[in-house]
Each structure stands twice: as C-alpha cells, then as structure tokens.
VONU-636698 format. One record per residue (C-alpha): residue in three letters; z, x, y; residue number from 1. Coordinates in Angstrom, 3 decimals. Each point is the difference from the previous one (the first is absolute). Layout:
N
("ALA",(Z,X,Y),NUM)
...
//
This chain:
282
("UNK",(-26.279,-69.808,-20.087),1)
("UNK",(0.326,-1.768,3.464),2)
("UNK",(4.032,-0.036,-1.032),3)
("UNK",(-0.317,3.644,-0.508),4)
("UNK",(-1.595,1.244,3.006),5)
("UNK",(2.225,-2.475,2.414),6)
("UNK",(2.949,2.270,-1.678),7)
("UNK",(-1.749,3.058,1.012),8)
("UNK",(-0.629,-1.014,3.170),9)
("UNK",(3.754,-1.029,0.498),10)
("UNK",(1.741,2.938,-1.439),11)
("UNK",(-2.646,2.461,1.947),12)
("UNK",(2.177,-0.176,3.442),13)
("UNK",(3.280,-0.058,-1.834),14)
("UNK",(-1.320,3.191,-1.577),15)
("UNK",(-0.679,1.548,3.645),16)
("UNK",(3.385,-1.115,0.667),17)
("UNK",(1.979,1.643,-2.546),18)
("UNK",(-2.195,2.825,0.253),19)
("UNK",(0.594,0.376,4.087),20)
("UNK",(3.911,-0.878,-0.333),21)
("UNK",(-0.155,2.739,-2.682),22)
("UNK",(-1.600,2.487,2.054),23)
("UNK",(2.609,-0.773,2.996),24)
("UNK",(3.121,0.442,-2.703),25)
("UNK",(-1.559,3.282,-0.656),26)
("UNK",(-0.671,1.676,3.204),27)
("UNK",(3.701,-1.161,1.226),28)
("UNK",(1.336,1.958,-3.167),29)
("UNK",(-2.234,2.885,0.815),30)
("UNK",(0.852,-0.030,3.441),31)
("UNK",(3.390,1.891,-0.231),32)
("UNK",(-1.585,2.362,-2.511),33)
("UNK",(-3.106,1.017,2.593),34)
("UNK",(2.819,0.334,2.360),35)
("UNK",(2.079,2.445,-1.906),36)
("UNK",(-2.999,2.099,-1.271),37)
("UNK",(-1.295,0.244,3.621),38)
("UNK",(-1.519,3.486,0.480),39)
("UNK",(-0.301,2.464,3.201),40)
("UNK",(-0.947,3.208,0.443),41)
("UNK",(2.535,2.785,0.884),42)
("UNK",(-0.496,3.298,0.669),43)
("UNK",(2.777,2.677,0.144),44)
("UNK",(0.442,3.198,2.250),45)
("UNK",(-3.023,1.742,-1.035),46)
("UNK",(-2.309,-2.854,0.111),47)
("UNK",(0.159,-0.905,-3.758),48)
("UNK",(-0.803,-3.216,0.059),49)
("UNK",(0.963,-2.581,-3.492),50)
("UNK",(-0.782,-3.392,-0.437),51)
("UNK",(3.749,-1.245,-0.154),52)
("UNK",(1.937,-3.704,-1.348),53)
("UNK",(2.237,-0.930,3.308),54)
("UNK",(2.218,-1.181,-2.557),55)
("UNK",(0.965,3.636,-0.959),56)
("UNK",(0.377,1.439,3.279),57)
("UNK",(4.082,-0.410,0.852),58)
("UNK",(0.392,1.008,-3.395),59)
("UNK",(-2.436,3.571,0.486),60)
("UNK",(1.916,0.710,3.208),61)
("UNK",(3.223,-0.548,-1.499),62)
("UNK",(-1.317,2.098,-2.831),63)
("UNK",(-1.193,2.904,2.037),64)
("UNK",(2.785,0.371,1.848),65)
("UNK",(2.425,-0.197,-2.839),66)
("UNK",(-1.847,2.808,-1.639),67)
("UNK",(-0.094,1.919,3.339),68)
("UNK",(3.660,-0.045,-0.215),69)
("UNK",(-0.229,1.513,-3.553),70)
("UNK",(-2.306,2.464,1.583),71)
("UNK",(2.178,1.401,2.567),72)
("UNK",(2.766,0.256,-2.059),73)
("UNK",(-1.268,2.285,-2.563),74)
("UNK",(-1.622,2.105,2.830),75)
("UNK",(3.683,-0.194,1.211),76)
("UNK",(0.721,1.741,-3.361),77)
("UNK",(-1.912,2.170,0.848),78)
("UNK",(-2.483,-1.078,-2.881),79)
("UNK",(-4.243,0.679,-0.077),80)
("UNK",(-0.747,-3.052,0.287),81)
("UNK",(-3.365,-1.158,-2.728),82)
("UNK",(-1.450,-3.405,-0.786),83)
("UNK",(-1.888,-0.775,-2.988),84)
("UNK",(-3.397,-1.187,-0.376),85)
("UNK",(-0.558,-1.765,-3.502),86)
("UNK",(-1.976,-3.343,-0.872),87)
("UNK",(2.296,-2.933,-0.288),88)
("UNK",(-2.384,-3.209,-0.440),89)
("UNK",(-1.340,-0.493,-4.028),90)
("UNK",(-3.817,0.335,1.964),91)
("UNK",(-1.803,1.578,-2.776),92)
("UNK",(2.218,-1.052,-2.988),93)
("UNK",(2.945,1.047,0.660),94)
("UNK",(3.715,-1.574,0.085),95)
("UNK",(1.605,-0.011,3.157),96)
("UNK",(3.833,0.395,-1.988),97)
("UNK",(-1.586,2.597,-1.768),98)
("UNK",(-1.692,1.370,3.183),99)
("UNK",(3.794,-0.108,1.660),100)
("UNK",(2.168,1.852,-2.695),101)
("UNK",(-2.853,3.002,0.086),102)
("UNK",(0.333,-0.477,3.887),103)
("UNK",(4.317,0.716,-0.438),104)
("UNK",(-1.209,2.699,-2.900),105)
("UNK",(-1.824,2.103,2.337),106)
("UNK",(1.896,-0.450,2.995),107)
("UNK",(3.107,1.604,-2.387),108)
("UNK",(-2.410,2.676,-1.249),109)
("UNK",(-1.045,0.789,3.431),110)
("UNK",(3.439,0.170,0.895),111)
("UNK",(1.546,1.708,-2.644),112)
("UNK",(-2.807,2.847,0.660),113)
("UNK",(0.442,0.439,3.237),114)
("UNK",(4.309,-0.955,0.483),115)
("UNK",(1.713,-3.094,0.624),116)
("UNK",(1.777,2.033,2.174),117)
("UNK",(-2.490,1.134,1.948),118)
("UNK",(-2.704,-2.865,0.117),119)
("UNK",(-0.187,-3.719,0.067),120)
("UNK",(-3.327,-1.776,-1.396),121)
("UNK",(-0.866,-3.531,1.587),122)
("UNK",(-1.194,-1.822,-2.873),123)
("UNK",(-2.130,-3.195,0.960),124)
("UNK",(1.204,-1.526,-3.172),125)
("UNK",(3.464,0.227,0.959),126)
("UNK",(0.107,-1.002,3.750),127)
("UNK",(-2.454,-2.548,-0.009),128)
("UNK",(2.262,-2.444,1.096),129)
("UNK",(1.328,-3.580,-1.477),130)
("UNK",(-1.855,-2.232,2.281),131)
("UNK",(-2.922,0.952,-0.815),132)
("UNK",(-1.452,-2.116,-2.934),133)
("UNK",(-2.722,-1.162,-0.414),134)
("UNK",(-1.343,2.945,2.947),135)
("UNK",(-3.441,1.309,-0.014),136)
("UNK",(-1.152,3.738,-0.363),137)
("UNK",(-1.108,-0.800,3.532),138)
("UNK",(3.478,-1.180,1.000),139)
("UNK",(1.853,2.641,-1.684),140)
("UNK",(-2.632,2.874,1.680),141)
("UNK",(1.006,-1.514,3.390),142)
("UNK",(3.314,0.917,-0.891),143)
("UNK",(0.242,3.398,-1.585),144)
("UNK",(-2.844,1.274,2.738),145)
("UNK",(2.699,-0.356,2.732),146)
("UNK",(2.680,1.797,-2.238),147)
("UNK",(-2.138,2.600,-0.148),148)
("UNK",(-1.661,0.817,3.092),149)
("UNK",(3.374,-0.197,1.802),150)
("UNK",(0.924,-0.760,3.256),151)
("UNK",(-2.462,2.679,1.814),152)
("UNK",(-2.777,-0.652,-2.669),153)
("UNK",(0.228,3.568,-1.537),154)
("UNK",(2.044,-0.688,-2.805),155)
("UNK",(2.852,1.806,1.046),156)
("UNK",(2.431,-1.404,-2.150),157)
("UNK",(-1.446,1.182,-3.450),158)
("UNK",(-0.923,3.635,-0.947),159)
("UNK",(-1.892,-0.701,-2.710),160)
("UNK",(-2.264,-2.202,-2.204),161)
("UNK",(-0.088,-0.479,-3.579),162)
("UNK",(-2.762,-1.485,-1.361),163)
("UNK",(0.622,-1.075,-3.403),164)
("UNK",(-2.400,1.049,-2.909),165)
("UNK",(-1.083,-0.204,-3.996),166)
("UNK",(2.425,2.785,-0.878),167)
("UNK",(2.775,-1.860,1.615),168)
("UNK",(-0.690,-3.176,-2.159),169)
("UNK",(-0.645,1.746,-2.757),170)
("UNK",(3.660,1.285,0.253),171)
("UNK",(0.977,-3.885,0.323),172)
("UNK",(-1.800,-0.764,-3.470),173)
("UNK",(1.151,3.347,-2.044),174)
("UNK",(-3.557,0.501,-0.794),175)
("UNK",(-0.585,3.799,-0.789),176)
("UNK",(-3.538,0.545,0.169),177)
("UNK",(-1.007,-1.084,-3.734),178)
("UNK",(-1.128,-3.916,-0.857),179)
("UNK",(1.055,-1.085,3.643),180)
("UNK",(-1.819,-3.432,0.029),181)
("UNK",(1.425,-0.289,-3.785),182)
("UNK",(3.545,0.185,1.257),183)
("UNK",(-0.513,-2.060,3.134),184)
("UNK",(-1.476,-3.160,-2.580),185)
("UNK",(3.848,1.230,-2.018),186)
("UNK",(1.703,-0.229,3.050),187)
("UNK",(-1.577,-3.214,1.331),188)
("UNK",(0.810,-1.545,-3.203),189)
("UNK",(3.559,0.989,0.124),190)
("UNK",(0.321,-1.425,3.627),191)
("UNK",(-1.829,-3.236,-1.203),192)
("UNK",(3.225,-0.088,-2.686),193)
("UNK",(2.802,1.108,2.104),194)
("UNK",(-0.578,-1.886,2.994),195)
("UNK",(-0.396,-3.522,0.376),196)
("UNK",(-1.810,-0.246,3.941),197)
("UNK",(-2.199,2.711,-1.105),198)
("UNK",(-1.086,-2.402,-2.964),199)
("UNK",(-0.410,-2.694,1.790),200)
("UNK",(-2.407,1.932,2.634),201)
("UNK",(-2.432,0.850,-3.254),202)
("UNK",(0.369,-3.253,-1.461),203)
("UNK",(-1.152,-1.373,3.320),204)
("UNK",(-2.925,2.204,-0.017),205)
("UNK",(1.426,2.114,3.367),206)
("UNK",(0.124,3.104,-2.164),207)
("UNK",(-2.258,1.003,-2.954),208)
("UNK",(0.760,3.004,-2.683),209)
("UNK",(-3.471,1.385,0.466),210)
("UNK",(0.302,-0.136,3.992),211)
("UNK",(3.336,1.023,0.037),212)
("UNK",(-0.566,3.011,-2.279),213)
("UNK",(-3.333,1.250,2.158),214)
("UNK",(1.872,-0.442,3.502),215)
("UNK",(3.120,2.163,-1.317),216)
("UNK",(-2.269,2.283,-2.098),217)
("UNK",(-2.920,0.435,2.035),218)
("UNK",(0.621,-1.187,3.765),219)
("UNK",(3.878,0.127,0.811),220)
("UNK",(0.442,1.488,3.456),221)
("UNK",(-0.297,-0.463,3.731),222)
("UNK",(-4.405,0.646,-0.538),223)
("UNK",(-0.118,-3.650,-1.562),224)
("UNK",(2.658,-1.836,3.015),225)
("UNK",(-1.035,-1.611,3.161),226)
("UNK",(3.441,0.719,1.678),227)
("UNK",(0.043,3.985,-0.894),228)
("UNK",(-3.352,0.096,1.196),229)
("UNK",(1.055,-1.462,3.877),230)
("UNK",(3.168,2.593,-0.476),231)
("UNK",(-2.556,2.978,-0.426),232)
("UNK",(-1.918,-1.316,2.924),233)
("UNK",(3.378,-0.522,1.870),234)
("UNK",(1.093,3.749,-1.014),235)
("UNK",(-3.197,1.535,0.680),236)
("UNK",(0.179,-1.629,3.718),237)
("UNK",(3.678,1.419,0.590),238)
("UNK",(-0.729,3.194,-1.038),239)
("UNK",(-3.395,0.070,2.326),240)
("UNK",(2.031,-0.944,2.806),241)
("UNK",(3.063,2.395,-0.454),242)
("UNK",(-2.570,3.189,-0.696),243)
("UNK",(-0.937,-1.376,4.159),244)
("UNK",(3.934,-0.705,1.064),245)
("UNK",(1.554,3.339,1.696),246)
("UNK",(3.196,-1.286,-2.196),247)
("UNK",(-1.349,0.485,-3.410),248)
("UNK",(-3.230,1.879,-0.190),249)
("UNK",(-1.796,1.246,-3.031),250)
("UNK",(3.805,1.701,-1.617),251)
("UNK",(1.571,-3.610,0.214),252)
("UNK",(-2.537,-2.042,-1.587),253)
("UNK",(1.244,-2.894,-2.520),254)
("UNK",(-0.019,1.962,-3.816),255)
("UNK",(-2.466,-2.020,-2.274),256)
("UNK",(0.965,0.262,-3.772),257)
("UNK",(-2.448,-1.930,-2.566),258)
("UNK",(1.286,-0.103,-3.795),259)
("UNK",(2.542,2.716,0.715),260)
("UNK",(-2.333,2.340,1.755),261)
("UNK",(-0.556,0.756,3.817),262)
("UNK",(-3.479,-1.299,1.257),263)
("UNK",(-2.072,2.694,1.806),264)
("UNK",(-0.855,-0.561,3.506),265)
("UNK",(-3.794,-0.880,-0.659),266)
("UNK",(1.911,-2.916,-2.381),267)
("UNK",(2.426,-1.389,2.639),268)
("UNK",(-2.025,-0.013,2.830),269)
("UNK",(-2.735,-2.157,-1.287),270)
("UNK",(0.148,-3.748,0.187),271)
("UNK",(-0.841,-2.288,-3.157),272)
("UNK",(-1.082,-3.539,-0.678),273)
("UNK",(2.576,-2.789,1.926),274)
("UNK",(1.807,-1.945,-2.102),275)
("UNK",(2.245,-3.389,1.726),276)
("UNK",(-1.087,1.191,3.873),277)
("UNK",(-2.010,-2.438,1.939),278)
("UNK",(0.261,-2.071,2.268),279)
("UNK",(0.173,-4.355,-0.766),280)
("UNK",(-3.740,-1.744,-0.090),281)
("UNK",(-0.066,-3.260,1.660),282)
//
C-alpha cells in the first residue's frame, strides 16, 4: 500500500505537467483560429449594423463592387433592374443545393415573365461570390445591404424587389396542389438516389425526409429566413426614405412583389422581425 501511494504521489505532478504542457499546445493551435474568426461590428450607409468575420471583409468589398459593375451594366442596357429575396441556408430543414437550384428556377421564371430583354434579376444565389465559404448570414447581410442601399442609401440602383414565395417553390417541385407532402417524400427519395452529396448530407443526419418534406411543403419562403427578413427591413427603410427625397417621392417607390403578386402599401411599409442584424457582443 505504502508502494502504491508513493506512485501516486510521484505521478500526481507529472500529471499537472502533461496536463499544463497540453493546455499550452492547445491554446497555440487555437490561437490562429481566434485570430481568423475575430469579429467587429460594421455598419453600412444606413446604419445597419452586422456582427461581421474580418476574415471576409476584402472578399465582401471585392464582392460588392464586382456586382456593382454587373449592376450598372444592365442599367446600361437599359434593363429594370430586380434582386431576389429567397432563403438560401437549410435553417428549418431545408438543403441549401436544393435551396440554390429553386433560387436559379425563380430568378428564370421571374425573368421569363417579365423579359430578359427588358429586366435583369440579382439573384443572391448566383453572385454570392467565391471567397466566401464558410461566411455567416451575418457576413453575407453585411454584404448584400450595401448592394442594395446604393451609393446614396435609397436604393437607386434596383427598381424592384422580389420576394420569393410557396407558389414559386412549388413550381421548383412540380407539385400541383394534390398529395404535395406525398410527392415531396417521392422527390426526396429520388434526390437521396440520384445524387451522391445529397446522400451523404441525410446519412449524416444534416437533412431528414420528415424535415425536409415539412420545410418544402409547409414553410418554403422568405417568412421562415433570417436574411429575407433584414431585406424587408432594408426595403421598407428605402422606400420610407425615397417617399421623403424630392427625387423619388411616393410615384418612384421600390415595387414589392411577394409569390408573384405586388404587396399593398400597408404590407411594404411595415417592418418585421430582424433576422442576421446586430451589432457584435463583447
């Protein structure tokens, strides 16, 4: 016993110091990685503020104005220039592939309805940038709040908002009003055998039949996203400021289509719940 507890007694401190050279290994690896996850607060023209990685900011301005450029040429065109509002993340159940192809689905509907000719649609989806992996909502807010306010915070490069609706992913899906949720478990299943990533995202546990067939069947629009809900807010505000600029008035007010339909006034000019804004808590 006396053998035994003079072991103790001598491995004790050799235990303290594996377990302090330990913690010293691991705070010099997590160093660099507190580093680049390092968050600020940034606020854009109208005093939207997001709670931003520093790592993502060359690649948002580089982003922004890239997609300016896109911008002014179309208006060049002479183009109405739109930009889509649809949920992207899989928040809720969803897929964000699946999220993007109904994203590029729309955006041709929308302009196929209105003429290519005549109209380009900025869809998030599309111009999102390829630096920006592993980006927040937060970061990618930051980003798409200063496309859209524009240089004199009234939005003046778009002419209208589409904000993307059940009807318009139902259109994605095929489903025709009769055993929706039925087809969606048909068409899950057939994605689940067709393509291998998607498999791999349900047989990691990311993505569920059940919750995938209630998001696309019952909750599939811009109402269930964080980032549509800021770009409501952010159209509301630029419409409440150009109904007070003697350039734009009441006549030249942003449009405001939901799900293929024009939003009445007593829609568009009330705020809802904020989504990614907010400033960083230290």
């Amino acid at each position: 016993m006396a053998h035994s507890h003079k072991a103790g007694a001598a491995s004790l401190p050799a235990r303290r110091i594996f377990a302090c050279a330990a913690a010293i290994l691991a705070g010099l690896t997590l160093t660099p990685t507190w580093a680049r996850a390092s968050q600020i607060t940034a606020c854009t023209r109208l005093d939207i503020c997001y709670c931003v990685n520093t790592d993502y900011r060359d690649a948002i301005s580089d982003n922004v104005a890239r997609v300016r450029q896109l911008i002014a040429s179309n208006k060049t065109a002479g183009k109405a220039i739109g930009y889509l509002s649809v949920p992207l993340s899989p928040a809720g159940g969803g897929s964000f592939a699946v999220n993007a192809e109904a994203a590029a689905k729309t955006a041709d509907n929308v302009t196929a309805r209105l003429g290519a000719q005549s109209v380009w649609l900025l869809n998030p989806g599309a111009e999102g940038g390829s630096k920006m992996n592993g980006a927040s909502g937060a970061d990618y807010m930051y980003m798409w709040t200063q496309i859209l306010e524009g240089a004199g915070g009234l939005g003046e490069d778009f002419d209208f908002f589409y904000f993307a609706g059940p009807s318009d992913f139902a259109r994605y899906f095929g489903l025709t009003g009769t055993a929706d949720l039925d087809r969606l478990q048909d068409w899950f299943d057939n994605r689940v055998a067709q393509d291998p990533a998607f498999k791999q995202a349900v047989d990691a546990g990311s993505v569920t039949k059940a919750g995938f067939r209630n998001y696309y069947g019952l909750r599939a629009s811009v109402a269930f996203s964080y980032g549509s809900h800021d770009e409501w807010n952010i159209a509301r505000l630029i419409n409440d400021r150009r109904r007070s600029a003697t350039d734009f008035g009441i006549a030249n007010q942003l449009s405001i289509l939901f799900d293929g339909h024009p939003v009445s006034p007593g829609g568009y000019e009330n705020p809802t719940t904020s989504g990614d804004v907010g400033r960083c808590i230290k």
